[in-house]
C-alpha positions as CSV (number, residue, x, y, z in Angstrom):
1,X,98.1,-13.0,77.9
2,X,99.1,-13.9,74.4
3,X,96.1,-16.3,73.9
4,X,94.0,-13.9,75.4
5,X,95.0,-11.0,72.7
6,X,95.3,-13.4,69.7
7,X,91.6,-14.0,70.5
8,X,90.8,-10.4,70.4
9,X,92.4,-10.1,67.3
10,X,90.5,-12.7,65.4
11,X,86.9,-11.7,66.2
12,X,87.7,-8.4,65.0
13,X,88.4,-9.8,61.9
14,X,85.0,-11.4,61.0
15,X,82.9,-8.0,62.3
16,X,84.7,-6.1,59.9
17,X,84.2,-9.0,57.0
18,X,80.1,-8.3,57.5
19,X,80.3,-4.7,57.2
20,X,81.9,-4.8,53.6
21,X,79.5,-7.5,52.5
22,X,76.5,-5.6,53.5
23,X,78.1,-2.3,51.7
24,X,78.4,-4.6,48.4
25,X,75.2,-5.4,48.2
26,X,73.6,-1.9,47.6
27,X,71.0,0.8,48.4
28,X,68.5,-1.5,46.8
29,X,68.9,-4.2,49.7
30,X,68.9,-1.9,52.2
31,X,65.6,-0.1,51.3
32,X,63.8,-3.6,50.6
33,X,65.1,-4.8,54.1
34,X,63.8,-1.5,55.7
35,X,60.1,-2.1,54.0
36,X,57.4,-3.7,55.6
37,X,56.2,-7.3,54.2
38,X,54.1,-6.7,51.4
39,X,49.8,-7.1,51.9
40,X,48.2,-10.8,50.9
41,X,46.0,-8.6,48.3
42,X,48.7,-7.8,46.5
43,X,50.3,-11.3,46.4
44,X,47.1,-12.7,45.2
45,X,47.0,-9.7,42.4
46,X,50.0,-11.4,41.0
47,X,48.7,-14.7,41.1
48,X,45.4,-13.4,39.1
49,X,47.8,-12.4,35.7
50,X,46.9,-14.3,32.9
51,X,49.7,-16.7,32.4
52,X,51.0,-17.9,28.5
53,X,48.9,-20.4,27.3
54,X,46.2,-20.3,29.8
55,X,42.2,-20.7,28.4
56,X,40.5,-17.0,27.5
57,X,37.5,-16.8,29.8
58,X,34.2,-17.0,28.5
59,X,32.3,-14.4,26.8
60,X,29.8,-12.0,28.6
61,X,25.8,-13.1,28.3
62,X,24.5,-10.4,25.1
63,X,21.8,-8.4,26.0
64,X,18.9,-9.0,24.0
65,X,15.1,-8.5,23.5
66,X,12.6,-11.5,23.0
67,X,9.1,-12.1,21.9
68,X,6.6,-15.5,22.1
69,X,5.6,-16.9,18.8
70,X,1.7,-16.7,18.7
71,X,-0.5,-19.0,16.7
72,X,-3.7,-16.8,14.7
73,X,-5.6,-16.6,11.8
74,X,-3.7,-14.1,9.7
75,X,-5.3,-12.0,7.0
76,X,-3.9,-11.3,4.1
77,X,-4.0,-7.7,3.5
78,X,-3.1,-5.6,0.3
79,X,-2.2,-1.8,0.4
80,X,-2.1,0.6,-2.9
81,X,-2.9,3.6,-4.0
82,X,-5.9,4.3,-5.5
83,X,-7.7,7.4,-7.2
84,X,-11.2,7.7,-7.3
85,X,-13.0,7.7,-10.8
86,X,-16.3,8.1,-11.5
87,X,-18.2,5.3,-12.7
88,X,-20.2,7.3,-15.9
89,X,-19.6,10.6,-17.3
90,X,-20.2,12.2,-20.4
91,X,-19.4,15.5,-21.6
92,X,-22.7,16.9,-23.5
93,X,-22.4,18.2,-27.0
94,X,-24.7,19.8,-29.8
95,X,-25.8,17.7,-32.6
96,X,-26.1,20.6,-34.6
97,X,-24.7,23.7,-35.8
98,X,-27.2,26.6,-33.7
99,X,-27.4,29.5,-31.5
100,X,-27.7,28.7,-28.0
101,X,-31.4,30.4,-27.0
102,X,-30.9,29.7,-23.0
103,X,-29.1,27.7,-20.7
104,X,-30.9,26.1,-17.7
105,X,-28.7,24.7,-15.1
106,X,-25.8,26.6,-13.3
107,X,-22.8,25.8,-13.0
108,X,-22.2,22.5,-10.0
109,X,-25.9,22.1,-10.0
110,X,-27.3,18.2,-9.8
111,X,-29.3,17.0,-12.2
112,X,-31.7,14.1,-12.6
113,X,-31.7,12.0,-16.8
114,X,-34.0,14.2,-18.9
115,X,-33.8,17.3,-17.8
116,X,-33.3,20.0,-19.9
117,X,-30.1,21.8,-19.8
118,X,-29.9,24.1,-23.2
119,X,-32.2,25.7,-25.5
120,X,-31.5,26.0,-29.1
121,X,-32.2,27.6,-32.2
122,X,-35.4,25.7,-34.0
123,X,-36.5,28.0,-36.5
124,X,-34.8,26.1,-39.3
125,X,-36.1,23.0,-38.0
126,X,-39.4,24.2,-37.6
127,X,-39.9,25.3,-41.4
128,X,-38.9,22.4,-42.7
129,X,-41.2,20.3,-40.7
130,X,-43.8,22.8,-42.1
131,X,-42.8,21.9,-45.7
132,X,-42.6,18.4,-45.1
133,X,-46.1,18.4,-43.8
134,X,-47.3,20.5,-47.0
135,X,-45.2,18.2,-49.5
136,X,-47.3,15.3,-48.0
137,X,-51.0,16.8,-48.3
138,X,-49.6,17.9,-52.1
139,X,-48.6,14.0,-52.6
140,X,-51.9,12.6,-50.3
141,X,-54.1,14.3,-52.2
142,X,-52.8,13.0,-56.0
143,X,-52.7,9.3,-53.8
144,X,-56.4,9.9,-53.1
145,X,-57.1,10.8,-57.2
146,X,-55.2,8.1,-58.3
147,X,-57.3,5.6,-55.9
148,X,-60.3,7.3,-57.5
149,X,-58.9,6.6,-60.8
150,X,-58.3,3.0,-60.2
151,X,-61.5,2.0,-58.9
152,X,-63.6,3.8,-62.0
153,X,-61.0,1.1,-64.1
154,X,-62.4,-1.7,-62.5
155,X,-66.0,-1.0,-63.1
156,X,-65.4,0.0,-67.0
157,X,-63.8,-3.4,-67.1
158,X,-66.3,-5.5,-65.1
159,X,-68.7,-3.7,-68.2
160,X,-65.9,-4.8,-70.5
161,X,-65.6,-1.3,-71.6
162,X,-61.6,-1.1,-71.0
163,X,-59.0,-3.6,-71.6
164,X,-56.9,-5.3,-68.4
165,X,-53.7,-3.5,-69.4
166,X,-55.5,0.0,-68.4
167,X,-56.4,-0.8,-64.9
168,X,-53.0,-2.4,-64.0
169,X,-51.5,1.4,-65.0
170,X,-54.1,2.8,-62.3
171,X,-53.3,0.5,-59.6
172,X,-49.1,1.0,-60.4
173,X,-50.0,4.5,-59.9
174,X,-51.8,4.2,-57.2
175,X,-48.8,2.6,-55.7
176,X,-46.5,4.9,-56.6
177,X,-48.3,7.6,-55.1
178,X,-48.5,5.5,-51.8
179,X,-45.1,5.5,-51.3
180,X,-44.7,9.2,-52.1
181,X,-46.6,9.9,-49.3
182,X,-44.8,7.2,-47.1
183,X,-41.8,9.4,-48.0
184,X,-43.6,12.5,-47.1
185,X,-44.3,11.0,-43.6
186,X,-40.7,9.3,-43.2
187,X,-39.0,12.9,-43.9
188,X,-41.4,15.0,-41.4
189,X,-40.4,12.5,-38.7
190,X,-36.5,13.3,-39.6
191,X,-37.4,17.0,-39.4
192,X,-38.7,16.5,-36.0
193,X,-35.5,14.8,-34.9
194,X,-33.3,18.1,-35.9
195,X,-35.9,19.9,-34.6
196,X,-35.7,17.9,-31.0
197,X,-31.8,18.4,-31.3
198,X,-32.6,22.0,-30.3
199,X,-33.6,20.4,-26.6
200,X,-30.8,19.3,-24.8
201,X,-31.9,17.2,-21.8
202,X,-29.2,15.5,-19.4
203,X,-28.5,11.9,-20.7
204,X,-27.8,10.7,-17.1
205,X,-27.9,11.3,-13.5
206,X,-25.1,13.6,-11.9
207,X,-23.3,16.9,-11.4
208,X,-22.8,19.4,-13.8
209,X,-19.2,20.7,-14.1
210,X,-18.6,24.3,-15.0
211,X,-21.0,25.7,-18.2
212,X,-18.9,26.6,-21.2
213,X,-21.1,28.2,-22.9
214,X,-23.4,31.1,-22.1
215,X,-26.5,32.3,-24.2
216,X,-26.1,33.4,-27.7
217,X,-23.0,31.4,-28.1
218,X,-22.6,29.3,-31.4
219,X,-22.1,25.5,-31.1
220,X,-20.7,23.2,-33.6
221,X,-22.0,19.8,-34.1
222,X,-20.4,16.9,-32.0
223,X,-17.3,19.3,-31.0
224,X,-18.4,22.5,-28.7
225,X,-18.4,20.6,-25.4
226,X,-21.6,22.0,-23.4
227,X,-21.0,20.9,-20.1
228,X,-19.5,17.8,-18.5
229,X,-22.0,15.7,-16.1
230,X,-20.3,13.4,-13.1
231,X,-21.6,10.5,-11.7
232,X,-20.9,10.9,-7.6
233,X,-22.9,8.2,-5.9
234,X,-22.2,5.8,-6.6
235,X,-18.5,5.7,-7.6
236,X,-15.4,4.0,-7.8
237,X,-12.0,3.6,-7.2
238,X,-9.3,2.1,-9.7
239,X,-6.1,0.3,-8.0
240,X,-3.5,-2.1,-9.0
241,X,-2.8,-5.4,-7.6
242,X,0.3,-7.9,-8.4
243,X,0.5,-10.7,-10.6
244,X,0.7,-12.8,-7.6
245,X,-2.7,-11.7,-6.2
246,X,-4.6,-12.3,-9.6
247,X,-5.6,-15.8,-8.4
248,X,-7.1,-14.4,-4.7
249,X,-8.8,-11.2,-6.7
250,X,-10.7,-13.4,-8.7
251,X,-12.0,-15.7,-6.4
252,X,-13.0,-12.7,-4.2
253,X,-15.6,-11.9,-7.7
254,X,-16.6,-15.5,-7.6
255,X,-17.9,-14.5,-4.4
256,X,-20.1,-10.7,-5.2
257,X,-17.1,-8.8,-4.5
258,X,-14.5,-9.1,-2.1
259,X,-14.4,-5.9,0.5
260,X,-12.7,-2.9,-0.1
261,X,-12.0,-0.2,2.1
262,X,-10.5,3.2,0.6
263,X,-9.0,5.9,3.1
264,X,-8.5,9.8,2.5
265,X,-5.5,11.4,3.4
266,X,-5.2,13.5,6.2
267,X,-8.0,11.6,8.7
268,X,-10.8,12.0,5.5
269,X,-12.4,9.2,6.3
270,X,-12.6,5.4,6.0
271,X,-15.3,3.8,3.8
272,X,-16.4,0.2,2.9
273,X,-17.0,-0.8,-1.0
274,X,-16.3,-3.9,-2.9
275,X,-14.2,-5.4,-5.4
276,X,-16.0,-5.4,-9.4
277,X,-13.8,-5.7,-11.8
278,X,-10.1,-7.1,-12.6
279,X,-9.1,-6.2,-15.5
280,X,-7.8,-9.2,-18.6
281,X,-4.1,-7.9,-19.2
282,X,-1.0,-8.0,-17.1
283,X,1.3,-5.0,-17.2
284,X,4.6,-6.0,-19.0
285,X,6.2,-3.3,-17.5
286,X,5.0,-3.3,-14.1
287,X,3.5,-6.6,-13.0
288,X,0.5,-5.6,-12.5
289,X,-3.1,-5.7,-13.6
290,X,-5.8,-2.9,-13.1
291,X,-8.8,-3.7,-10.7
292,X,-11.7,-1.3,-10.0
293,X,-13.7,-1.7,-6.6
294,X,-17.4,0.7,-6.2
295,X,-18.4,2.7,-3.2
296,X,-22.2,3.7,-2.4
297,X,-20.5,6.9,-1.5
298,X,-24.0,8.6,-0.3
299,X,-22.3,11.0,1.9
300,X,-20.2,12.0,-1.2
301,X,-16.7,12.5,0.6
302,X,-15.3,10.5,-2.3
303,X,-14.5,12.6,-5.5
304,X,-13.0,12.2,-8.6
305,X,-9.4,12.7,-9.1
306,X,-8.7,12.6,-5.5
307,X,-6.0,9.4,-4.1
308,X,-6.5,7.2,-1.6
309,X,-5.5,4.0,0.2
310,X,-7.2,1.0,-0.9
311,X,-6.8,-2.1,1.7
312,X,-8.1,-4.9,0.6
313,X,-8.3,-8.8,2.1
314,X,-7.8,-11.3,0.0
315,X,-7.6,-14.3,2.4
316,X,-6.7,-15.3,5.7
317,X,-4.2,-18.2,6.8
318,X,-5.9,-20.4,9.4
319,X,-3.7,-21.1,12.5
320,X,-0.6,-19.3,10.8
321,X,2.8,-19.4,13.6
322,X,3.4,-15.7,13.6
323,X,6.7,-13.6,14.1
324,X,7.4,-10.0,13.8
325,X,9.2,-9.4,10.3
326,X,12.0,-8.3,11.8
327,X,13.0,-11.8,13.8
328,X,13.7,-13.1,10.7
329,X,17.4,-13.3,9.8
330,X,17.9,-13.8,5.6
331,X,20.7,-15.3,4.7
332,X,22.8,-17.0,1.8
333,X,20.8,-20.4,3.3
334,X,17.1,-19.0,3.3
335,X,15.9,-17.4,6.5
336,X,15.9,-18.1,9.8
337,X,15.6,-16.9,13.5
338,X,17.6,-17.2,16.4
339,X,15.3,-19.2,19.4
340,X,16.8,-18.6,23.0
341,X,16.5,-22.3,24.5
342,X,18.0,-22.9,28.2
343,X,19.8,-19.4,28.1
344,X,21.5,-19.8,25.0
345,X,20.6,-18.6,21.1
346,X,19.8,-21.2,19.0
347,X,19.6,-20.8,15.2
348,X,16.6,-22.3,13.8
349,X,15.6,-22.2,10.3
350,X,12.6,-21.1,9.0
351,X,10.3,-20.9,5.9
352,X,8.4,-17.6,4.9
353,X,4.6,-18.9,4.2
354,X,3.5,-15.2,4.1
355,X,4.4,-11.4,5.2
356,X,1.8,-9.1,6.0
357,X,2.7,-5.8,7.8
358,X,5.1,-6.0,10.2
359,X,4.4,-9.7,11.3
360,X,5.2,-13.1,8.8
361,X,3.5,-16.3,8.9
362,X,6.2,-18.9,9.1
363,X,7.1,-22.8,9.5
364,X,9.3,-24.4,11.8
365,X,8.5,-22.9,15.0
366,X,6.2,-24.0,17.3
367,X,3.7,-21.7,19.0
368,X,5.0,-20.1,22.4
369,X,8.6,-20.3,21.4
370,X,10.9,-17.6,22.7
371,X,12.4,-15.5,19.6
372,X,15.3,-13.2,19.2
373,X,13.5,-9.9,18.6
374,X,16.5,-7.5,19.1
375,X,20.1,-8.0,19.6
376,X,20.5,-11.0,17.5
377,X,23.3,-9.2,15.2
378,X,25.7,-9.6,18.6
379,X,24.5,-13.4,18.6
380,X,26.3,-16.6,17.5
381,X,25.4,-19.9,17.6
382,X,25.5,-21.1,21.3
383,X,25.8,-17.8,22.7
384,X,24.9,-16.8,25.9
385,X,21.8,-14.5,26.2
386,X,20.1,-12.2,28.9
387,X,17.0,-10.8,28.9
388,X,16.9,-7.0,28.3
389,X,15.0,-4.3,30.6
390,X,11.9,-3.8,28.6
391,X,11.7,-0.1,29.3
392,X,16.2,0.2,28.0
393,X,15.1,-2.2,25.0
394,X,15.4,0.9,22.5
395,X,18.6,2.0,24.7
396,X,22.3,1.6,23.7
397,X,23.3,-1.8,23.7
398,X,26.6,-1.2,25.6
399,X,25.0,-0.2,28.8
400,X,23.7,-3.7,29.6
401,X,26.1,-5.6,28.2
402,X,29.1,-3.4,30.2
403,X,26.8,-4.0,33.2
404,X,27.2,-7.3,32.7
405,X,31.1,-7.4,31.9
406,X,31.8,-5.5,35.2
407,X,29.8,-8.0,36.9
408,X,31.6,-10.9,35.6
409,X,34.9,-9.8,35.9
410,X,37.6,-11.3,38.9
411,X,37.5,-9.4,41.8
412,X,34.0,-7.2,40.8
413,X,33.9,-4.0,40.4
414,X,36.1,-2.7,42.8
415,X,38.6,-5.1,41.9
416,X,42.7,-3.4,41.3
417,X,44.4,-4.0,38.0
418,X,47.0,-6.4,38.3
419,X,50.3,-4.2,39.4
420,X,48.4,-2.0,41.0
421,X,49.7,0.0,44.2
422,X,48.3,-1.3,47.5
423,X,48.3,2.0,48.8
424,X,46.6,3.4,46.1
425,X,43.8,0.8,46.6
426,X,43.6,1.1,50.5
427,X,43.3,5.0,50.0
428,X,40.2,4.7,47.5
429,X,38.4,2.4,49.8
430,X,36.2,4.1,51.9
């Protein structure tokens, strides 16, 4: 019986040892021995943490736009502004001091060279003509005496009645006389010049401006403009070219004129004329020289004083490697473009032969090449690249590159962050 209760004793001892030791250890342990066992997913969350030390993963593909290089003749274009001059015009003056009598054109009228536009007073101009004319039969008629004189001189003297001396005195009178009346003649046909200066014809083809003057008015000689007449067809238009176009300007009037094509404002028309003149000086100021191209203009939608846009093409590069402008990267090392070459940009420099519009001949590319149009301020050297949607090229550039980082990332799009409830995650699933 003793053994039996000394037994009892002892295992009583250890059962009441556990219960402490399990009280020690806390609420904690208790709850964490109640829980389930936690999912894999969640282990594997854990594992997925970036760790110290560990490699950064590699950088998302950039979205970007491309374009082909394309080998063509490229011409060689120049664009100014122009206004439209006309090639003669002359504003039409007295040449005397009169009354104007009548005026025969009206004001826009066209006129043809020698027609007559004013009337003036000739009444002075008429008189004197009729005194010149009486001065000359005064001084014929003492010519025709003295000729009478001289030739009774030479008979007395072939009779040896008068001395030598006395017919040389009739012949230097005769001569005399004859240039009296060469005088006479000279100042009737000056008379008749004022007197045409009272008929004022149109020195040149054209249209007539606005009359200033009206009948009755007095003119003053060479100042009191009459009227001003245009030439319209043809005409011309004056522009300005750079220094660096002399050479190609001048070669063009090597060869009759090198095209021209002038364009109104507001859909006015396109026409067709060619390069005449360039002018000697260079523009300190500017850099530039004048040139002046002419128009047929038959239709007469060109006037003077009105601007336009002069295009002109001064050569054309033969099997030029062509780019859009803006491909072209400029830089502290010259320019280049970025070439995408088995998915990645490439840097590949380049040398500007010539820009025209929004394309640029270059060198160092070869034809069919696939360039960096947009996008290429995300590249670097070595960078990945994907192709753009054509119709989101003008979109933001974040959609398709965040398209692209949620596609890369561990676990996709639907992927937890690390830490993340499991119970959270199982509830969003559908």
């Amino acid at each position: 019986m003793v053994w039996v209760l000394g037994s009892l004793l002892v295992a009583c001892g250890k059962k009441d040892g556990a219960a402490a030791s399990a009280a020690s250890a806390g609420p904690s342990t208790a709850a964490a021995a109640s829980q389930p066992a936690m999912p894999s997913s969640a282990s594997s969350g854990a594992a997925a943490m970036p760790t110290p030390g560990a490699s950064a993963a590699p950088a998302p593909p950039v979205a970007v736009t491309t374009v082909k290089a394309e080998m063509k003749d490229l011409a060689v274009r120049l664009r100014s502004a122009g206004v439209v001059t006309p090639i003669r015009t002359v504003d039409v003056k007295s040449q005397v001091n009169s009354i104007i009598t009548k005026v025969n054109i009206k004001d826009g009228q066209y006129v043809k060279a020698g027609d007559l536009l004013f009337s003036l007073d000739a009444r002075t101009e008429e008189a004197n003509i009729a005194k010149a004319q009486a001065q000359l039969a005064k001084d014929s008629a003492a010519l025709a005496d003295a000729q009478r004189q001289l030739r009774r001189a030479q008979d007395l003297l072939a009779r040896q009645f008068i001395s030598q001396g006395s017919v040389d005195s009739n012949l230097a009178s005769v001569e005399g006389w004859q240039a009296t009346v060469n005088a006479d003649r000279a100042a009737i046909d000056a008379t008749k010049v004022a007197q045409s200066y009272a008929r004022i014809s149109a020195p040149q083809s054209g249209r007539v401006g606005m009359v200033n003057v009206s009948t009755g008015s007095a003119v003053e000689a060479n100042k009191t403009v009459l009227v001003t007449i245009t030439q319209i067809s043809p005409i011309a238009v004056t522009f300005t070219l750079p220094q660096r176009n002399i050479a190609d300007a001048l070669a063009g009037l090597q060869k009759d004129g090198a095209p021209v094509t002038a364009t109104l404002p507001d859909n006015g028309g396109v026409f067709k004329g060619k390069l005449q003149f360039v002018d000697s000086v260079v523009d300190t100021a500017s850099g530039v020289v004048k040139a002046k191209a002419h128009f047929k203009n038959e239709d007469e939608k060109l006037w003077p004083g009105a601007f336009v846009e002069v295009q002109q093409v001064l050569r054309e590069v033969k099997d030029a490697v062509v780019v859009p402008q803006v491909a072209v990267v400029y830089g502290s090392r010259g320019a280049s473009v970025y070439v995408v070459e088995n998915g990645k940009a490439v840097v590949r420099p380049v040398k500007v032969l010539q820009p025209q519009g929004a394309e640029v001949a270059v060198s160092g590319l070869e034809a069919g090449e696939t360039v960096v149009l947009e996008g290429k301020q995300n590249l670097r050297p070595g960078s990945a690249v994907v192709e753009r949607a054509k119709e989101n090229k003008d979109g933001p550039q974040g959609a398709a590159s965040g398209a692209t980082s949620s596609a890369s990332s561990p676990g996709g799009a639907g992927a937890a962050p690390s830490g993340a409830d499991p119970a959270a995650k199982t509830k969003a699933a559908p």
